[in-house]
mmCIF file as Biopython writes it, N, C-alpha, C and O atoms, coordinates in Angstrom:
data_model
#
loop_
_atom_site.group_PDB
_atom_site.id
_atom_site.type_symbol
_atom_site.label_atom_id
_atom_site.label_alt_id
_atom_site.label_comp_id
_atom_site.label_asym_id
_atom_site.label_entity_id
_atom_site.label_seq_id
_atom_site.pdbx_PDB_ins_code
_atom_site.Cartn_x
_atom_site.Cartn_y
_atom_site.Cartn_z
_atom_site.occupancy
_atom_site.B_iso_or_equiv
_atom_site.auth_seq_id
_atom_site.auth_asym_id
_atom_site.pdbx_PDB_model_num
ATOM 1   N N  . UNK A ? 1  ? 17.555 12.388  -9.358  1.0 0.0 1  A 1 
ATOM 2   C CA . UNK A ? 1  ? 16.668 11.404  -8.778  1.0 0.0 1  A 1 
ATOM 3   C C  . UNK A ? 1  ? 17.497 10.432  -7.929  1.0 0.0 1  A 1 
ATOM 4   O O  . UNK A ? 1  ? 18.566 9.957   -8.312  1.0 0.0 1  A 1 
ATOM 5   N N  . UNK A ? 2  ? 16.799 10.119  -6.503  1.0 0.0 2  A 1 
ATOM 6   C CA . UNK A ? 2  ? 17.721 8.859   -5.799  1.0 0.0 2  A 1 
ATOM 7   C C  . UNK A ? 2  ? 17.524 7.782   -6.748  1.0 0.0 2  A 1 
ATOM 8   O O  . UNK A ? 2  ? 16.770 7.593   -7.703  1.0 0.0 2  A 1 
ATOM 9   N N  . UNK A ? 3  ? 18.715 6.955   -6.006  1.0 0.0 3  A 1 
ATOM 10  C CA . UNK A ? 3  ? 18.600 5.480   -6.641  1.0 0.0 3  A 1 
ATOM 11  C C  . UNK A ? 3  ? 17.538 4.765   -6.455  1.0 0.0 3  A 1 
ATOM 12  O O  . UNK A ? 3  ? 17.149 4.031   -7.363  1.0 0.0 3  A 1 
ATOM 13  N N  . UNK A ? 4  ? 16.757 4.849   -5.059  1.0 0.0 4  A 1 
ATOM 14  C CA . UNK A ? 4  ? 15.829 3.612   -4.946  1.0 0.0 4  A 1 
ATOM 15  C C  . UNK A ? 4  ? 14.342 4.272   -4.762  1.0 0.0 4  A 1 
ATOM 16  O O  . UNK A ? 4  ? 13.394 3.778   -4.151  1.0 0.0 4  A 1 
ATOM 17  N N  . UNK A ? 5  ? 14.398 5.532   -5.461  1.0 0.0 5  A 1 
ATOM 18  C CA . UNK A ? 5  ? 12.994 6.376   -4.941  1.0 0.0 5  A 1 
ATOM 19  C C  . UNK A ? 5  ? 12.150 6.022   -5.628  1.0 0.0 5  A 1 
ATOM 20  O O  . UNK A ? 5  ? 11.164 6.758   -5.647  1.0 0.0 5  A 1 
ATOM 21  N N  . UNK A ? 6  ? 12.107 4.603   -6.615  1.0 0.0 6  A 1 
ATOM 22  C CA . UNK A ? 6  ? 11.118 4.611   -7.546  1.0 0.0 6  A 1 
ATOM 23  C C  . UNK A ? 6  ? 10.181 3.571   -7.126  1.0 0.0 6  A 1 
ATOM 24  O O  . UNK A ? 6  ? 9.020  3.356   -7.473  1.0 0.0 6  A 1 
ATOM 25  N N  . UNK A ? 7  ? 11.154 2.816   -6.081  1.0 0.0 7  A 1 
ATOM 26  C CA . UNK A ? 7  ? 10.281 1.971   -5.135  1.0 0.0 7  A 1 
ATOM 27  C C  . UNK A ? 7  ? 9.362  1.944   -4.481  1.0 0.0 7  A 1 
ATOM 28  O O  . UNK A ? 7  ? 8.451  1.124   -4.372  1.0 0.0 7  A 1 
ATOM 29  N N  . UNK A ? 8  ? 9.725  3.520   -3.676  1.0 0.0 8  A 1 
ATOM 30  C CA . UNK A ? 8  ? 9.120  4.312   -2.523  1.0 0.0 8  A 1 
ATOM 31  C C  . UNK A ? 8  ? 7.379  4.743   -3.543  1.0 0.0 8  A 1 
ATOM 32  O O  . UNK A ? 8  ? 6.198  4.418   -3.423  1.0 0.0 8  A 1 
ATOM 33  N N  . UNK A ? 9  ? 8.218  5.650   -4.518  1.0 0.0 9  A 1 
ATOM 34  C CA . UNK A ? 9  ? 7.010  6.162   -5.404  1.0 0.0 9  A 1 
ATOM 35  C C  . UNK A ? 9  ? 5.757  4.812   -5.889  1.0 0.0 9  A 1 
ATOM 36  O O  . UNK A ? 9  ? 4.563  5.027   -5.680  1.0 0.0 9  A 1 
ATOM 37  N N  . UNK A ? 10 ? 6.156  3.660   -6.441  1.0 0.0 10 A 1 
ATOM 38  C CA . UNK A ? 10 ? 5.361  2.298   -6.296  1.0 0.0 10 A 1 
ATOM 39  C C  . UNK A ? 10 ? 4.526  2.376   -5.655  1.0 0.0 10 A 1 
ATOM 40  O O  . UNK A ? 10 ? 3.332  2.645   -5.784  1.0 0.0 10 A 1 
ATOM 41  N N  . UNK A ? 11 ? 5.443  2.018   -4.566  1.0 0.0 11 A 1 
ATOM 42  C CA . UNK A ? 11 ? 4.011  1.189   -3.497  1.0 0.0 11 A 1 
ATOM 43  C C  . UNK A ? 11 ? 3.383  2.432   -3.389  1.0 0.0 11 A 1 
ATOM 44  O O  . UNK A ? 11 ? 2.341  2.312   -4.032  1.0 0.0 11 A 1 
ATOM 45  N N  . UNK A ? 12 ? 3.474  4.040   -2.731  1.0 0.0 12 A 1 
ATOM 46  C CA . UNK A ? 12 ? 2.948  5.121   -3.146  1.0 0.0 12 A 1 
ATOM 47  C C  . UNK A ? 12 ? 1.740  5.207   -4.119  1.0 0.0 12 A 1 
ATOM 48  O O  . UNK A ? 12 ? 0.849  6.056   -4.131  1.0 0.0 12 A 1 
ATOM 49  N N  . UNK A ? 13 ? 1.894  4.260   -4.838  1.0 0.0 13 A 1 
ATOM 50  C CA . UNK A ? 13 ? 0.740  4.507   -6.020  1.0 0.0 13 A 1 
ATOM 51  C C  . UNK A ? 13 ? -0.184 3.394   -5.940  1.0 0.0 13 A 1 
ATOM 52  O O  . UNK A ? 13 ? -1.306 3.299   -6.437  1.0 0.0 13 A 1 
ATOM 53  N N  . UNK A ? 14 ? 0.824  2.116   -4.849  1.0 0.0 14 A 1 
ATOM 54  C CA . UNK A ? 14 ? -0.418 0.870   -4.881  1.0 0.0 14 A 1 
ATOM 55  C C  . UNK A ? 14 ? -1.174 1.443   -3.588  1.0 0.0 14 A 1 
ATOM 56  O O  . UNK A ? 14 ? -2.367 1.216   -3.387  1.0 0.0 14 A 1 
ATOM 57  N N  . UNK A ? 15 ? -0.621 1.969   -2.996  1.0 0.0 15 A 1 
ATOM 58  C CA . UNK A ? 15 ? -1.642 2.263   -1.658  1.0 0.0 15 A 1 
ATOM 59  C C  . UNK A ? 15 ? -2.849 3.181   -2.240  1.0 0.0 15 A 1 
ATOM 60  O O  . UNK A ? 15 ? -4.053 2.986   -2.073  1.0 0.0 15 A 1 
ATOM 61  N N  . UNK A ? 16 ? -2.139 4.379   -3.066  1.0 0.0 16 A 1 
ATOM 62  C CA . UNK A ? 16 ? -3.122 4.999   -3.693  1.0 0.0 16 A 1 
ATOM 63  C C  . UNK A ? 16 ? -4.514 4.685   -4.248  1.0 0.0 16 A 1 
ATOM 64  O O  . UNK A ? 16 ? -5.529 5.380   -4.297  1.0 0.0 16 A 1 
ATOM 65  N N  . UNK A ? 17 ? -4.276 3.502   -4.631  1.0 0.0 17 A 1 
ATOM 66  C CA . UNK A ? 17 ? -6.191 2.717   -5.197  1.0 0.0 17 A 1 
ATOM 67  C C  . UNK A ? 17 ? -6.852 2.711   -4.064  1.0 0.0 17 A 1 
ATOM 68  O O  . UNK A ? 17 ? -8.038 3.006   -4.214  1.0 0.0 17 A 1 
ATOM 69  N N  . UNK A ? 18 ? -6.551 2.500   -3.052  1.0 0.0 18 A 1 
ATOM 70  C CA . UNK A ? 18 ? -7.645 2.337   -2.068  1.0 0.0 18 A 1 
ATOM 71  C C  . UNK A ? 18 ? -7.791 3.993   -1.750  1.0 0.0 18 A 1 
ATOM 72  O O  . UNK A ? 18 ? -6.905 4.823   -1.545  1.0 0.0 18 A 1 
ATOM 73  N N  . UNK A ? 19 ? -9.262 4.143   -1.790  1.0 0.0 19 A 1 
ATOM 74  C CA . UNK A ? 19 ? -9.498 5.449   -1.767  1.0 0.0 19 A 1 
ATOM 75  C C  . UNK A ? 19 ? -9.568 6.021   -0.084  1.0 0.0 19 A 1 
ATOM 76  O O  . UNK A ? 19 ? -9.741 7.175   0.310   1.0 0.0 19 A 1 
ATOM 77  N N  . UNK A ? 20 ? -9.385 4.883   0.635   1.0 0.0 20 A 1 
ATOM 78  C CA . UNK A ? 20 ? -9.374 5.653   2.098   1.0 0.0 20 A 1 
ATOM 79  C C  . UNK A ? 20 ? -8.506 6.482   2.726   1.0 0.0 20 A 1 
ATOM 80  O O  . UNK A ? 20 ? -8.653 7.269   3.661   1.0 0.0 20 A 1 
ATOM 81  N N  . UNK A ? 21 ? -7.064 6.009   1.690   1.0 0.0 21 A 1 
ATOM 82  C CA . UNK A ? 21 ? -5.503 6.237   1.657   1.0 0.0 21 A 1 
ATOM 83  C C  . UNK A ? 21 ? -5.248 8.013   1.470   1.0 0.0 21 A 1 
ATOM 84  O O  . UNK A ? 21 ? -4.343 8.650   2.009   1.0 0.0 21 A 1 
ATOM 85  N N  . UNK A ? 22 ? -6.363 8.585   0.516   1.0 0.0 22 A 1 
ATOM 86  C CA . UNK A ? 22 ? -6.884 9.558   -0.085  1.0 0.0 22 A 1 
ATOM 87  C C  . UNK A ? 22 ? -6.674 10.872  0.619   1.0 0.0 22 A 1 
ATOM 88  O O  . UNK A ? 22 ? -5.948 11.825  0.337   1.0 0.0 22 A 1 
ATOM 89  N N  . UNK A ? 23 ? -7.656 10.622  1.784   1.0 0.0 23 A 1 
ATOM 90  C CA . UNK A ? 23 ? -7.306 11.218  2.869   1.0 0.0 23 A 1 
ATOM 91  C C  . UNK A ? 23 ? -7.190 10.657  4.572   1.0 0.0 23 A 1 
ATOM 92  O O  . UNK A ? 23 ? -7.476 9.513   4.924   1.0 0.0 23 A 1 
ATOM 93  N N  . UNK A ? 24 ? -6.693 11.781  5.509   1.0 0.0 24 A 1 
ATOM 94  C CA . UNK A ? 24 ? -6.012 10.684  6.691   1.0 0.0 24 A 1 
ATOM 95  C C  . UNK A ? 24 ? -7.617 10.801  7.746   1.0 0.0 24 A 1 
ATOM 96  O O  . UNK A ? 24 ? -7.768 11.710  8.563   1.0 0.0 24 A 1 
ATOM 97  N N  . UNK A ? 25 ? -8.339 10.052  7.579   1.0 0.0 25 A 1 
ATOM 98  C CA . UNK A ? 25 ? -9.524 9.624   8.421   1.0 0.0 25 A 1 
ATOM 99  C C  . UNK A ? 25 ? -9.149 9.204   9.987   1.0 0.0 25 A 1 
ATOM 100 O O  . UNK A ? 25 ? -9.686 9.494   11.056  1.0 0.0 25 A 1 
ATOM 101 N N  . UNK A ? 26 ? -8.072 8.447   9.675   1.0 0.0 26 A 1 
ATOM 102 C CA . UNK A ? 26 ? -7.902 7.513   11.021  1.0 0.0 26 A 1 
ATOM 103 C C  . UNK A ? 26 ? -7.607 8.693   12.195  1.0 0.0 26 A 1 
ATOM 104 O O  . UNK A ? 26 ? -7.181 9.813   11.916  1.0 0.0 26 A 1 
ATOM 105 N N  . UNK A ? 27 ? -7.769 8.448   12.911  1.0 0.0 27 A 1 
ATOM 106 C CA . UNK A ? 27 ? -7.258 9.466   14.054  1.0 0.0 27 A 1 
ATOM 107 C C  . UNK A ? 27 ? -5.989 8.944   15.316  1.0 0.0 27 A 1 
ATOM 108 O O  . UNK A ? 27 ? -5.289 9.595   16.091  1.0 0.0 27 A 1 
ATOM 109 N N  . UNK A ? 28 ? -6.145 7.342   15.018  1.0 0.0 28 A 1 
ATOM 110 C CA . UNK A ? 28 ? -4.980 6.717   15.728  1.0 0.0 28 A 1 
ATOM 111 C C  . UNK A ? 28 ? -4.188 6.018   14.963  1.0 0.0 28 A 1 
ATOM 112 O O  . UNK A ? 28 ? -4.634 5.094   14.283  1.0 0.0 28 A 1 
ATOM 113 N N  . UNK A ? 29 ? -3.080 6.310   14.964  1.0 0.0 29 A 1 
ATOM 114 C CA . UNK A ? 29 ? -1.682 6.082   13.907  1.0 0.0 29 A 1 
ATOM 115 C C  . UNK A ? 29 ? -1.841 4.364   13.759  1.0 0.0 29 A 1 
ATOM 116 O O  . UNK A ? 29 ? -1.800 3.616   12.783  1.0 0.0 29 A 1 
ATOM 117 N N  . UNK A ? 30 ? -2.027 4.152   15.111  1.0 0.0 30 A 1 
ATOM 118 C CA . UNK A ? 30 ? -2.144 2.233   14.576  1.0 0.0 30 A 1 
ATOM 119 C C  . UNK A ? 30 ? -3.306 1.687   14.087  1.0 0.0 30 A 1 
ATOM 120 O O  . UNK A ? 30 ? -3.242 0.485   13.834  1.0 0.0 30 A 1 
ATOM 121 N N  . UNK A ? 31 ? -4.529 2.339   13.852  1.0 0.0 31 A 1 
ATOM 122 C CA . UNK A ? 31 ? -5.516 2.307   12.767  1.0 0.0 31 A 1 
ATOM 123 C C  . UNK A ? 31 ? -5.044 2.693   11.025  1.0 0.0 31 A 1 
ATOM 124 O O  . UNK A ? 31 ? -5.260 2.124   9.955   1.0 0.0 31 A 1 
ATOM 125 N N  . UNK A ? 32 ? -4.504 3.615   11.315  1.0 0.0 32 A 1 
ATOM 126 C CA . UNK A ? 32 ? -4.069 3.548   9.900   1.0 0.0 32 A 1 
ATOM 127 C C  . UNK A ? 32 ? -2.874 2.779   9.389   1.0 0.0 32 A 1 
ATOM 128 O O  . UNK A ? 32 ? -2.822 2.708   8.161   1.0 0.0 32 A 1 
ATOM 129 N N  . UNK A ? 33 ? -1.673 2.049   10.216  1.0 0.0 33 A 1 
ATOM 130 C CA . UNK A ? 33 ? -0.573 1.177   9.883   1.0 0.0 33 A 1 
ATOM 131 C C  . UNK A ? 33 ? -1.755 0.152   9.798   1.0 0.0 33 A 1 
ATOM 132 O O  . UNK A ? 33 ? -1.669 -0.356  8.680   1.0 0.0 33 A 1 
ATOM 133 N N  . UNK A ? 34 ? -2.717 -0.331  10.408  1.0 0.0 34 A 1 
ATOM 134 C CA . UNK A ? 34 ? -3.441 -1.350  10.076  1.0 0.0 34 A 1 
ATOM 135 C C  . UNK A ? 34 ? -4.380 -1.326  8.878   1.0 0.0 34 A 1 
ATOM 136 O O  . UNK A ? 34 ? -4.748 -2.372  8.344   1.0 0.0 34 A 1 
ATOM 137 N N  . UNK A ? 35 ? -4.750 -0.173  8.479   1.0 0.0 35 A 1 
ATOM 138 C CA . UNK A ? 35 ? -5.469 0.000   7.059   1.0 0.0 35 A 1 
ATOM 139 C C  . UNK A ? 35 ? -3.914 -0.342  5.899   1.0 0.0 35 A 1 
ATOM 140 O O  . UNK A ? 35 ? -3.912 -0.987  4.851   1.0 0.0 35 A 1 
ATOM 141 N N  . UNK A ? 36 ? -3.073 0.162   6.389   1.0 0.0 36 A 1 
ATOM 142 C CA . UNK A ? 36 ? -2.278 -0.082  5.027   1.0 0.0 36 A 1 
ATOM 143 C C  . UNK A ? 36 ? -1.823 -1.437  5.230   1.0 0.0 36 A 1 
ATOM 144 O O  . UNK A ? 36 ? -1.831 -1.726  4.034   1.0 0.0 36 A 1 
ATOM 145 N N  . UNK A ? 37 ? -1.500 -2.314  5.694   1.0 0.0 37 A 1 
ATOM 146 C CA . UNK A ? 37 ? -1.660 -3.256  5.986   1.0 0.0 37 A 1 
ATOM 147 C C  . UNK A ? 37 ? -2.582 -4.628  5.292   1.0 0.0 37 A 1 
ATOM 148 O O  . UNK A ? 37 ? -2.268 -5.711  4.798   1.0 0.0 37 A 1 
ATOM 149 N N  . UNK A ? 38 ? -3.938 -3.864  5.582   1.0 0.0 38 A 1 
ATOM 150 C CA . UNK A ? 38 ? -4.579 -4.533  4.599   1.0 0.0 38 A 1 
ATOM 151 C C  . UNK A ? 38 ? -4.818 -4.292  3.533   1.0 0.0 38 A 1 
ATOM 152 O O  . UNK A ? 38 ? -5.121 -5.104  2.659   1.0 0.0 38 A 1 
ATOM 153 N N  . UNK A ? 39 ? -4.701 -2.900  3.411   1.0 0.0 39 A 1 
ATOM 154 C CA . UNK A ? 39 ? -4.525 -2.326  1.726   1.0 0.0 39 A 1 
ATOM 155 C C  . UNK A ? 39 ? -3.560 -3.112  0.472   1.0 0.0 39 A 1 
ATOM 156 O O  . UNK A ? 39 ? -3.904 -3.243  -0.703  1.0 0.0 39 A 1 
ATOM 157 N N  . UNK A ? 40 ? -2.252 -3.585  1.102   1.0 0.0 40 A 1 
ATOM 158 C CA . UNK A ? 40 ? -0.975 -4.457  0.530   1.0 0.0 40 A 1 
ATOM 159 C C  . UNK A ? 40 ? -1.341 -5.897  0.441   1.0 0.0 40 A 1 
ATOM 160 O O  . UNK A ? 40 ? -0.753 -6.658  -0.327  1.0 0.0 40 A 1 
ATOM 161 N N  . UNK A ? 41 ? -2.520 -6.358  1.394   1.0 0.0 41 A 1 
ATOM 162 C CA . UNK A ? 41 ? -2.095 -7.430  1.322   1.0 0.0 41 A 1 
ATOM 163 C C  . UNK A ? 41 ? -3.113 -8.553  0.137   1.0 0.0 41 A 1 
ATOM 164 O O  . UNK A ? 41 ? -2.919 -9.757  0.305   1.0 0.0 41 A 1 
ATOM 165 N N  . UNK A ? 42 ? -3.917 -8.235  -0.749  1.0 0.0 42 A 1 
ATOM 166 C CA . UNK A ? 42 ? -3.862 -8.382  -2.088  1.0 0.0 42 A 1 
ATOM 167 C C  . UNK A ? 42 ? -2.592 -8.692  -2.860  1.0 0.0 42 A 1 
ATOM 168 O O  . UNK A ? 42 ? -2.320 -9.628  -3.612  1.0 0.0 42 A 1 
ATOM 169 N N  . UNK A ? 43 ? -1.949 -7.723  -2.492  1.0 0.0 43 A 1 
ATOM 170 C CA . UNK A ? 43 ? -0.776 -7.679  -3.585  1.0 0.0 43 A 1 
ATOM 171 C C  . UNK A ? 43 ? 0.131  -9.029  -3.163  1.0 0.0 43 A 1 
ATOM 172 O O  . UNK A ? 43 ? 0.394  -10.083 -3.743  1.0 0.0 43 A 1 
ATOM 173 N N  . UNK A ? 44 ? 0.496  -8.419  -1.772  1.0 0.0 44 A 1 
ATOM 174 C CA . UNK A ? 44 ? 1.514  -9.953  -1.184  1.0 0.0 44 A 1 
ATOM 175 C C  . UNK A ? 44 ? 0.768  -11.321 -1.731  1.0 0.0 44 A 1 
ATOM 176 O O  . UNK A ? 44 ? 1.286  -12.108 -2.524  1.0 0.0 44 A 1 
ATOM 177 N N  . UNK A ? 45 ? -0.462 -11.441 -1.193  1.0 0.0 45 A 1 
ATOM 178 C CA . UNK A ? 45 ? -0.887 -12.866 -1.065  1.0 0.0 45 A 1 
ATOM 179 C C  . UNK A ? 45 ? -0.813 -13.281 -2.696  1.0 0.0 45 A 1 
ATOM 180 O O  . UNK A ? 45 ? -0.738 -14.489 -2.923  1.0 0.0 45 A 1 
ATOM 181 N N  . UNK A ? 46 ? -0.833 -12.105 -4.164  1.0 0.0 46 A 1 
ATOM 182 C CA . UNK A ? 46 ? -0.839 -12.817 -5.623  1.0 0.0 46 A 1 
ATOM 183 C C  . UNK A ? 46 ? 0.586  -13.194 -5.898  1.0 0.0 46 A 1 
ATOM 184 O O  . UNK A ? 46 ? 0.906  -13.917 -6.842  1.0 0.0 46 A 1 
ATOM 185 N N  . UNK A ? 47 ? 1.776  -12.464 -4.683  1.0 0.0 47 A 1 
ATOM 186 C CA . UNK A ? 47 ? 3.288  -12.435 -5.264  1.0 0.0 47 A 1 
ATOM 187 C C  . UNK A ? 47 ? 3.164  -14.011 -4.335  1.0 0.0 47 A 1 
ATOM 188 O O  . UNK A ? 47 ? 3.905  -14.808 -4.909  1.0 0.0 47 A 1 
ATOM 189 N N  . UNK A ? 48 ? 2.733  -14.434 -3.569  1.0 0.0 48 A 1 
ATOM 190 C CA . UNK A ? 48 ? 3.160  -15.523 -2.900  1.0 0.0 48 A 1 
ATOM 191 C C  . UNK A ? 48 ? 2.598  -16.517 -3.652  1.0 0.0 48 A 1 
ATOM 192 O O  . UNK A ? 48 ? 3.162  -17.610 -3.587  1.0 0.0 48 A 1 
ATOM 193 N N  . UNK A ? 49 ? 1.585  -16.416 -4.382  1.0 0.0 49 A 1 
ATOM 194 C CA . UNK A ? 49 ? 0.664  -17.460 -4.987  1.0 0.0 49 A 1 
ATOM 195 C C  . UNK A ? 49 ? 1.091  -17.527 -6.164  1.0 0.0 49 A 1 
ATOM 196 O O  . UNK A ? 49 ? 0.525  -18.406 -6.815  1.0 0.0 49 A 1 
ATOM 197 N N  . UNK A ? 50 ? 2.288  -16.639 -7.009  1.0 0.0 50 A 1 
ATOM 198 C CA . UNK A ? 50 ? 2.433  -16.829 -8.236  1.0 0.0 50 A 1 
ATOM 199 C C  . UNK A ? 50 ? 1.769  -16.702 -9.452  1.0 0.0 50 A 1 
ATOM 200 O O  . UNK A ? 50 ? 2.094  -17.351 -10.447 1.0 0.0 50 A 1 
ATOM 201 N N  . UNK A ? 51 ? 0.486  -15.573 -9.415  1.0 0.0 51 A 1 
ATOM 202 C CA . UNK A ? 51 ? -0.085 -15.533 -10.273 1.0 0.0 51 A 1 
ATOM 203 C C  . UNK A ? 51 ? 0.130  -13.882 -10.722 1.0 0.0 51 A 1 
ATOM 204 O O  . UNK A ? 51 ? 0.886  -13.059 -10.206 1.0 0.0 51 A 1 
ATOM 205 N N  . UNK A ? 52 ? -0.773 -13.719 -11.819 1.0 0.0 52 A 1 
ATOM 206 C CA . UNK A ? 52 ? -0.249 -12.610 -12.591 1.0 0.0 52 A 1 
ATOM 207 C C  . UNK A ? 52 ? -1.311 -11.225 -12.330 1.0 0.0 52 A 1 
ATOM 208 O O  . UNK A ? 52 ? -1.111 -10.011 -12.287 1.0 0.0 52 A 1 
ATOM 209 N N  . UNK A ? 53 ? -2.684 -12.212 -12.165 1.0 0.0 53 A 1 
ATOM 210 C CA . UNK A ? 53 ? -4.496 -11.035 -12.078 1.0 0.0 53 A 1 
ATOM 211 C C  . UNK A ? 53 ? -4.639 -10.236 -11.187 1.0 0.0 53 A 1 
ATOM 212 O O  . UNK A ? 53 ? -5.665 -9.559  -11.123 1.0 0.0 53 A 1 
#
């Protein structure tokens, strides 16, 4: 196993809840950097706010 592949595998699994992630719908690559995008940003905005939910 690499050293830092468990990182990669992570977020891999946080993108995974959003079920759009599922399969590739988008048809223009910067539609979908912009779906994941907002897919993460739940996560960022609870690590910036310091909470745990």
């Amino acid at each position: 196993m690499l050293p830092k592949r468990w990182i990669v595998e992570r977020t891999f699994a946080w993108l995974g809840r959003c079920r759009r992630h599922s399969k590739d719908y988008e048809r223009n690559p910067e539609t979908s950097e912009a779906m994941i995008y907002i897919t993460i940003l739940p996560l960022m905005l609870r690590r910036l706010a310091g909470t745990k939910s």
